[in-house]
Z-matrix of the N, CA and C atoms (Angstrom, degrees):
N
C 1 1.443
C 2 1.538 1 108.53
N 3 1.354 2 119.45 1 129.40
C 4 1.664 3 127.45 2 173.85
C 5 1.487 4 102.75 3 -71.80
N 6 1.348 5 96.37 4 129.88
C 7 1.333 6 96.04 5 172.42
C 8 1.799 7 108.34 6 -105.53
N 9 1.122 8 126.45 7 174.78
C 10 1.663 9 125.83 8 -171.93
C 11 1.760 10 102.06 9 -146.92
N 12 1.091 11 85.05 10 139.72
C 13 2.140 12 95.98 11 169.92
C 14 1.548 13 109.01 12 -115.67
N 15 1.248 14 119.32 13 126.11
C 16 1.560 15 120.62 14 169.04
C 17 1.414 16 103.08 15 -115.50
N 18 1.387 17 115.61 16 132.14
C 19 1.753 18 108.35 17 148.87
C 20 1.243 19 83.68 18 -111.73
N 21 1.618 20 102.89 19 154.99
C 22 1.167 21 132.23 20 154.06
C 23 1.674 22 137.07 21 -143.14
N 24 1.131 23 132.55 22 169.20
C 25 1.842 24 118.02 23 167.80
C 26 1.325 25 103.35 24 -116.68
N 27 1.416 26 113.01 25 158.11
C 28 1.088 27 111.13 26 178.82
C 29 1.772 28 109.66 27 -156.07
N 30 0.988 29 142.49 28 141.58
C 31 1.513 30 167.04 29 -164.48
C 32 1.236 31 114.06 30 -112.41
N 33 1.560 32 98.84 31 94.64
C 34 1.705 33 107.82 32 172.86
C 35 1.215 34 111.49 33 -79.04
N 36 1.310 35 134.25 34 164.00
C 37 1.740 36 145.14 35 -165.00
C 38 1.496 37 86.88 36 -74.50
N 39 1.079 38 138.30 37 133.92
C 40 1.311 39 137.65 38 136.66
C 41 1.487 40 134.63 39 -33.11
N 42 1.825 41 102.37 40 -30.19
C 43 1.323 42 113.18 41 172.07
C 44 1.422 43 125.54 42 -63.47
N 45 1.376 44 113.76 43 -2.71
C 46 1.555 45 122.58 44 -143.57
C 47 1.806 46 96.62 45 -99.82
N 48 1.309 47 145.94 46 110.96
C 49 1.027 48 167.40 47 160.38
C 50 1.502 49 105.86 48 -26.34
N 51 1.305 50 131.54 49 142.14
C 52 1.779 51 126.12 50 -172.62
C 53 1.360 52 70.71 51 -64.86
N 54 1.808 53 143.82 52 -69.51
C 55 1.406 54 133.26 53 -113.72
C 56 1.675 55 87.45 54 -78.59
N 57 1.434 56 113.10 55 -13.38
C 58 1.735 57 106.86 56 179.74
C 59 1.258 58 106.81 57 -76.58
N 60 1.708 59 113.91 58 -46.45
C 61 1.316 60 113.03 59 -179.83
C 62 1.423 61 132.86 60 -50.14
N 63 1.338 62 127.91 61 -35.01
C 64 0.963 63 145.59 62 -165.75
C 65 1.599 64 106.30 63 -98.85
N 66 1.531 65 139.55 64 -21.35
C 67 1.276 66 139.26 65 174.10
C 68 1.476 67 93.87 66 -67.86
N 69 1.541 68 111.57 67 -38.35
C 70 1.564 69 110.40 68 -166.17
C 71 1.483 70 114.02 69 -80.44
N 72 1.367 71 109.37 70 -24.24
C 73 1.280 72 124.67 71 -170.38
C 74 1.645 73 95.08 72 -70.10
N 75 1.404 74 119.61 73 -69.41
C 76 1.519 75 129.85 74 163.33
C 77 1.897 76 110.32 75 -13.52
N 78 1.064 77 100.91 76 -59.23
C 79 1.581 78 131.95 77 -169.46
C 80 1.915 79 80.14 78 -56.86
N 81 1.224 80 121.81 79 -117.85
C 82 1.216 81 148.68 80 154.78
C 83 2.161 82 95.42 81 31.80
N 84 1.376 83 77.65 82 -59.05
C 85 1.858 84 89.34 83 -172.46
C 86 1.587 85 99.73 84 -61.68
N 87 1.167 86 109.96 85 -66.59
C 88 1.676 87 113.06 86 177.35
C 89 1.279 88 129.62 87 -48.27
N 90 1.491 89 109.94 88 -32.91
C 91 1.812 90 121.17 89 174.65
C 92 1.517 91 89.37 90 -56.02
N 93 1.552 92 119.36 91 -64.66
C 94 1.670 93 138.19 92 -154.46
C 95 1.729 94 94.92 93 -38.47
N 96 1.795 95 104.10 94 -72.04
C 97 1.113 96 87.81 95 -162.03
C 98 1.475 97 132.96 96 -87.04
N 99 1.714 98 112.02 97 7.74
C 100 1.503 99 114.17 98 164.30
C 101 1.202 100 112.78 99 -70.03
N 102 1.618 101 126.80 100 -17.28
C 103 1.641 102 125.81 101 -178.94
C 104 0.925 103 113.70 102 -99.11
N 105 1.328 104 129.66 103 8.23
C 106 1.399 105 139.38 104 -149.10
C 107 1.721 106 129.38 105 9.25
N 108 1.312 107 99.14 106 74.98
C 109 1.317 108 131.35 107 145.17
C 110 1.318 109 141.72 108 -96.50
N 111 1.030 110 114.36 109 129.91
C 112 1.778 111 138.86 110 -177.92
C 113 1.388 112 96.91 111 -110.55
N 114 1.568 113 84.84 112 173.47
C 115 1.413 114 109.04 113 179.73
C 116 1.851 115 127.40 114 112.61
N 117 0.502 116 146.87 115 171.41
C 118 1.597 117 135.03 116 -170.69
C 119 1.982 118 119.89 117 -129.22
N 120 1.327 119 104.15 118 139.02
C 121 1.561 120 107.46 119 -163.58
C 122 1.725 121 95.15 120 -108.30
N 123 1.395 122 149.39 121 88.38
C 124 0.872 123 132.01 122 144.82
C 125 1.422 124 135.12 123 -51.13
N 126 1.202 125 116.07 124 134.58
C 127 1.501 126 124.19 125 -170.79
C 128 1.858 127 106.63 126 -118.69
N 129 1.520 128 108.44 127 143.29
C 130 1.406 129 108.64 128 -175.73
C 131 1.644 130 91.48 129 -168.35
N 132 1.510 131 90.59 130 131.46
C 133 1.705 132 98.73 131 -147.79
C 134 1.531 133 133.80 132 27.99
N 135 1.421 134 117.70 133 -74.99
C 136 1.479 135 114.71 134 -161.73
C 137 1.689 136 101.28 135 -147.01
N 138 1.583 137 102.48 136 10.18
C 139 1.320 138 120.44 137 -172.39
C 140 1.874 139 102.12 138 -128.78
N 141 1.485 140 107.26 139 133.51
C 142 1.376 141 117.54 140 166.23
C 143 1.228 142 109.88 141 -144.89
N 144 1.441 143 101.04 142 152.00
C 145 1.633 144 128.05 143 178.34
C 146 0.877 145 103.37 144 -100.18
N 147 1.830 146 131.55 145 140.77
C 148 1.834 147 131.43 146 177.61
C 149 1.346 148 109.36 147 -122.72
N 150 0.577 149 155.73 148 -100.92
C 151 1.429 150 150.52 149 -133.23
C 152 1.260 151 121.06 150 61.34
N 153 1.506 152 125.00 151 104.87
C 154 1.420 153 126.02 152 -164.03
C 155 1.629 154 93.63 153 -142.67
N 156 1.416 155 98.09 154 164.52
C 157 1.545 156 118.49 155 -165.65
C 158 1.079 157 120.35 156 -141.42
N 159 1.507 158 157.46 157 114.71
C 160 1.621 159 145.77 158 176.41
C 161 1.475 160 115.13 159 173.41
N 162 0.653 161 127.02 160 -171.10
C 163 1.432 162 139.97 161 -166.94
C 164 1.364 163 109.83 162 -67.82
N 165 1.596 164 114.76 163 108.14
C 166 1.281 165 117.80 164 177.07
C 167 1.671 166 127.20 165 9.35
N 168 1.402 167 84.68 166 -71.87
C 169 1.996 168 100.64 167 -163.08
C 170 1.129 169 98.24 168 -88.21
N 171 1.413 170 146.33 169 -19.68
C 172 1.812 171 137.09 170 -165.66
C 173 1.724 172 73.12 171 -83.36
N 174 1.680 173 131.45 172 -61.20
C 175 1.715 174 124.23 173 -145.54
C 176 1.646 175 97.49 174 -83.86
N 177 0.951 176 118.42 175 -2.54
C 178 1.731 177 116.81 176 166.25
C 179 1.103 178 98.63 177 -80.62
N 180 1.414 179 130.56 178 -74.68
C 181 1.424 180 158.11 179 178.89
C 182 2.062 181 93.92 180 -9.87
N 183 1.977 182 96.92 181 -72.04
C 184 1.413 183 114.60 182 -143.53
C 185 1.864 184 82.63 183 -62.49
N 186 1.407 185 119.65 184 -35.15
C 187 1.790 186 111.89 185 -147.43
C 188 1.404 187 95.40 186 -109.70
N 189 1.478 188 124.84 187 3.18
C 190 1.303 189 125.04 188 140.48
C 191 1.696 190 111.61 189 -55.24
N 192 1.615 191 111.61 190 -56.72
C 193 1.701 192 114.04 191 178.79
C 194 1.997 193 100.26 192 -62.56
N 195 0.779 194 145.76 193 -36.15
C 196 1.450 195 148.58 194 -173.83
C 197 1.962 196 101.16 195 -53.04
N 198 1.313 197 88.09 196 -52.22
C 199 1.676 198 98.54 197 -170.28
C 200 1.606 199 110.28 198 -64.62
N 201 1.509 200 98.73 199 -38.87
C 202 1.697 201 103.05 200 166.23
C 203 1.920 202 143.48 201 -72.21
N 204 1.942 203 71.04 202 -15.52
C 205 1.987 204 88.65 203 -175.10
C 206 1.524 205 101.01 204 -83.41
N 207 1.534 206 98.80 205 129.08
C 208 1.329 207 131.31 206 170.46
C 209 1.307 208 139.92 207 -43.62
N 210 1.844 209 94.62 208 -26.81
C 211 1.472 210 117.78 209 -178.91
C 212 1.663 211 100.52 210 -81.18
N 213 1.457 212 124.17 211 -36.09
C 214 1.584 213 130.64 212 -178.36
C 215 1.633 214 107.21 213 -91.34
N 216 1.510 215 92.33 214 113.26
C 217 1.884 216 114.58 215 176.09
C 218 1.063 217 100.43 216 -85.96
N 219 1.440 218 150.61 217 1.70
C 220 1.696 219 141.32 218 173.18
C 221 1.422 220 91.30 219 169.70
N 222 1.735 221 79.82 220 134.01
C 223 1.678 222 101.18 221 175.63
C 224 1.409 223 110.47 222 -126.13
N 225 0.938 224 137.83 223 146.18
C 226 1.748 225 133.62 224 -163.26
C 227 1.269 226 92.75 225 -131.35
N 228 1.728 227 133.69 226 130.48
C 229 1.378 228 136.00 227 157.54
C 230 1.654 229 96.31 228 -92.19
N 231 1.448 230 110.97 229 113.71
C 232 1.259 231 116.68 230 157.33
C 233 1.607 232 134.98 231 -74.63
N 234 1.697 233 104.15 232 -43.43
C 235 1.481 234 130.38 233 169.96
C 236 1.480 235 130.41 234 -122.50
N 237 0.737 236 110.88 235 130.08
C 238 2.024 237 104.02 236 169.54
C 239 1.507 238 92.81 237 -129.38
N 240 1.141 239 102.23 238 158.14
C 241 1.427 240 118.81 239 171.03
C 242 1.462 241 126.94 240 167.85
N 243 1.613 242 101.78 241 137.18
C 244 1.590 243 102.60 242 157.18
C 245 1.486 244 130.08 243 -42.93
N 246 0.997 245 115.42 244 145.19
C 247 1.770 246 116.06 245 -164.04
C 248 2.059 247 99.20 246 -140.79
N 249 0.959 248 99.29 247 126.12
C 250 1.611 249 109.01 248 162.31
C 251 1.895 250 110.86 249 -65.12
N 252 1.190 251 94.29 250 -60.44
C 253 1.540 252 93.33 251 176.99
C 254 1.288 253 102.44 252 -161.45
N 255 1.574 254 103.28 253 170.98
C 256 1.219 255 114.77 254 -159.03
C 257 1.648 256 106.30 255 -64.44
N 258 1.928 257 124.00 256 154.74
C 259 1.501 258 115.78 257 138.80
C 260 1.563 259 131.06 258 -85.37
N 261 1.441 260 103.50 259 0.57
C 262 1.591 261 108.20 260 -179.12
C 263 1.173 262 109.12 261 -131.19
N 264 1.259 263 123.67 262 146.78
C 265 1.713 264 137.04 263 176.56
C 266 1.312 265 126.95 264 -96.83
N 267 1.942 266 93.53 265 -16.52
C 268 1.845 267 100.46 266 161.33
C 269 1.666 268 118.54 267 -144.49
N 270 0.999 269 110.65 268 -165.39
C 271 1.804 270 97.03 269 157.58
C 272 1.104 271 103.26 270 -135.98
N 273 1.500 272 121.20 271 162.27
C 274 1.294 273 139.04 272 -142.69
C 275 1.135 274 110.23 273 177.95
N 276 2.204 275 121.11 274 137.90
C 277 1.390 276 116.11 275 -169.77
C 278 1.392 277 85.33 276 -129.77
N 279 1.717 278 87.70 277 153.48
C 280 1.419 279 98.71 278 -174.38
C 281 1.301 280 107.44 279 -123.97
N 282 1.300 281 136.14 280 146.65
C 283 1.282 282 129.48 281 -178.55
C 284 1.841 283 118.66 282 -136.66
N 285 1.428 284 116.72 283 129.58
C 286 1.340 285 102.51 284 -178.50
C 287 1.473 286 98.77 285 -92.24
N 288 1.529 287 104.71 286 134.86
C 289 1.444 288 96.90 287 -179.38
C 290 1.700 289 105.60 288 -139.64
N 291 1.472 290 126.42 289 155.62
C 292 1.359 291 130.22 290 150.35
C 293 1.130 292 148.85 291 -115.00
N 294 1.597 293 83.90 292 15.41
C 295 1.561 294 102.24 293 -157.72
C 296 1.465 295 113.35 294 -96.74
N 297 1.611 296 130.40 295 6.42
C 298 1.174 297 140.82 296 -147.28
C 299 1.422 298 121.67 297 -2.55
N 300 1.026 299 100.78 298 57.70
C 301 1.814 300 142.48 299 131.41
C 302 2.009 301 117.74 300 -21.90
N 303 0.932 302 121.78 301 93.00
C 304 1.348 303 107.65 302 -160.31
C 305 2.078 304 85.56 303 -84.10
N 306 1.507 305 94.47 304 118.94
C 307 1.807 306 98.07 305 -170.89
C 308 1.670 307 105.91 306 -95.50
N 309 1.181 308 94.96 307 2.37
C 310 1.504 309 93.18 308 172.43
C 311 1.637 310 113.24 309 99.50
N 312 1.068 311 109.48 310 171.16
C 313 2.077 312 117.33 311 179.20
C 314 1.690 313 105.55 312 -50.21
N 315 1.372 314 106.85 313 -56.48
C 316 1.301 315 132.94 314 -130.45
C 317 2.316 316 100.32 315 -94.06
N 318 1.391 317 91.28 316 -17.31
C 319 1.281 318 95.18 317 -164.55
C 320 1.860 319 91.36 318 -123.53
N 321 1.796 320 104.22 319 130.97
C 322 1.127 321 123.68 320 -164.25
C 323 1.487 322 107.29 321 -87.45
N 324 1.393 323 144.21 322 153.55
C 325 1.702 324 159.97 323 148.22
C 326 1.330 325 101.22 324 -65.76
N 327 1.821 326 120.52 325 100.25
C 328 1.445 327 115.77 326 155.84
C 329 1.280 328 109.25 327 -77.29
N 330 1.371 329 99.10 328 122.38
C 331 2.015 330 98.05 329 179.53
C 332 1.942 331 90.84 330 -150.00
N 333 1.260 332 111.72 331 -178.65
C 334 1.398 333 131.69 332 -155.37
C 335 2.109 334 90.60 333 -70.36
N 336 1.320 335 100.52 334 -41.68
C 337 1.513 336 109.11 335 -165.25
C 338 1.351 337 99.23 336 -77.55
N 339 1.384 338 137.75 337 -7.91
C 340 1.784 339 132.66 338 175.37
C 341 1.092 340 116.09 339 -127.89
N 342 1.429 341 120.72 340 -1.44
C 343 1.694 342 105.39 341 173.00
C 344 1.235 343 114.61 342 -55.52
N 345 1.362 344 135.19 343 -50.66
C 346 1.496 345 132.62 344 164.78
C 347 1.420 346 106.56 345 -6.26
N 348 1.314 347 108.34 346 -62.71
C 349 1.616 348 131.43 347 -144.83
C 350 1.754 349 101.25 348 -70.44
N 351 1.497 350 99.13 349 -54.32
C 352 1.712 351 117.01 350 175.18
C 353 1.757 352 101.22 351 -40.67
N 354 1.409 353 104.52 352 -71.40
C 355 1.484 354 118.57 353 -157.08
C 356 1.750 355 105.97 354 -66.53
N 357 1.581 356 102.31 355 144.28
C 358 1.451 357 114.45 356 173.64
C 359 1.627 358 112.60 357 -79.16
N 360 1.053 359 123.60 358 160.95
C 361 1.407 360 140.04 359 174.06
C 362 1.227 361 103.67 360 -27.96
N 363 1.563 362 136.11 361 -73.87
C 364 1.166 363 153.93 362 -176.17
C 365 1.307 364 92.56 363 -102.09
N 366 1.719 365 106.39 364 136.05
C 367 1.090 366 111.21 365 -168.55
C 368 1.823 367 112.91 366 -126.81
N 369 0.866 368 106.39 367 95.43
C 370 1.695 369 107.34 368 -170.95
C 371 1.519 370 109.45 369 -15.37
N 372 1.323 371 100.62 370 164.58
C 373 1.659 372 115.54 371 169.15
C 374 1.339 373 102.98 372 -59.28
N 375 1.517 374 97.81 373 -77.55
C 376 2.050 375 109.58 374 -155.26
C 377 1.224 376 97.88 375 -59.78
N 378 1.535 377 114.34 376 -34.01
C 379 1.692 378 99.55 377 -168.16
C 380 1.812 379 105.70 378 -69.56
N 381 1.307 380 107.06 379 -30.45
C 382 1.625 381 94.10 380 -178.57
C 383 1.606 382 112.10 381 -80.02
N 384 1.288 383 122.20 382 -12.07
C 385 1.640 384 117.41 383 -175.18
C 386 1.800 385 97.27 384 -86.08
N 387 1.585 386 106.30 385 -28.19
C 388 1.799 387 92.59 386 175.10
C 389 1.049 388 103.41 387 -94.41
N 390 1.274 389 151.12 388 -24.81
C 391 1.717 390 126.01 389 148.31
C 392 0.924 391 113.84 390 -22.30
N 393 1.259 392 112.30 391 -98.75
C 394 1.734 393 134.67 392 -176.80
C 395 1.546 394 109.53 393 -30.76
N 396 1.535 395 122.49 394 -40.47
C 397 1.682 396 104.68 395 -179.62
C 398 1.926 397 113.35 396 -85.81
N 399 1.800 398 115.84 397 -13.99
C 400 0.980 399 119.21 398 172.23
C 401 1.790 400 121.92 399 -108.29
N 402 0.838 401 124.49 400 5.39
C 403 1.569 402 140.89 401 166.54
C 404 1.420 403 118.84 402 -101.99
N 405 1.536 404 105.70 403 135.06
C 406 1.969 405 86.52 404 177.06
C 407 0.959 406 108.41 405 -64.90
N 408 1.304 407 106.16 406 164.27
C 409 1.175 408 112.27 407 179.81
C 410 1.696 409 145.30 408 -84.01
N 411 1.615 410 92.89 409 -15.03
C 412 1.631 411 118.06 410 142.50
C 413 2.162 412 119.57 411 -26.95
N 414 1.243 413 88.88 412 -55.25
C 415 1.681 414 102.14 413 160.74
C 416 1.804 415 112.18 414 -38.49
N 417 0.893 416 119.41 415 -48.98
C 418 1.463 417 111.73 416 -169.22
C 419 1.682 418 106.07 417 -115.87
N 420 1.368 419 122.95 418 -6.50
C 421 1.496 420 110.12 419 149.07
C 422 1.353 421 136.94 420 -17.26
């Protein structure tokens, strides 16, 4: 089975309610792991970075539906690619938040004390230059 890597960014509507965000976010988690995709979606305000991983046609398939969902005003493909094997073992969203927002079980707090936790062993390029230009910078101290 081919496996595929996408990063991408993407721009949620501003109009969209945390209690919207988070039904979708829920949603998002469950699509991931019936197609079996990994990989991790950081979120920071109304903007997230993805990085996803799986089987050719399910991660064409899923970011074919991304390009069509209503809630995302611009989606940017940064990477595609053939992959030997996976860098993630699950998927997982991360969100910087201040709003104490209860985000639910399923959806993680990017803050200074868990980025460790977010990030894989090896840590991509783009994904560390859009950390670092959208996270304080206290985070990577």
């Amino acid at each position: 089975m081919e496996l595929t890597r996408l990063i991408f960014t993407s721009q949620v509507t501003p109009k969209s309610s945390l209690a919207e965000i988070r039904v979708q976010a829920e949603s998002v988690l469950g699509n991931c792991k019936l197609l079996g995709i990994t990989g991790r979606n950081f979120n920071i305000n109304y903007e997230s970075f993805t990085i996803k991983e799986g089987p050719t046609e399910a991660l064409m398939m899923y970011y074919d539906a991304v390009l069509r969902d209503p809630w995302i005003e611009l989606s940017v493909l940064h990477q595609q690619s053939i992959i030997e094997a996976r860098e993630f073992d699950d998927f997982s969203i991360w969100v910087q938040s201040s709003s104490g927002f209860d985000l639910g079980p399923h959806i993680n707090i990017l803050s200074k004390n868990t980025i460790a936790d977010a990030l894989p062993d090896t840590l991509a390029l783009k994904l560390r230059i859009f950390l670092q230009s959208n996270l304080p910078r206290e985070f990577f101290e």
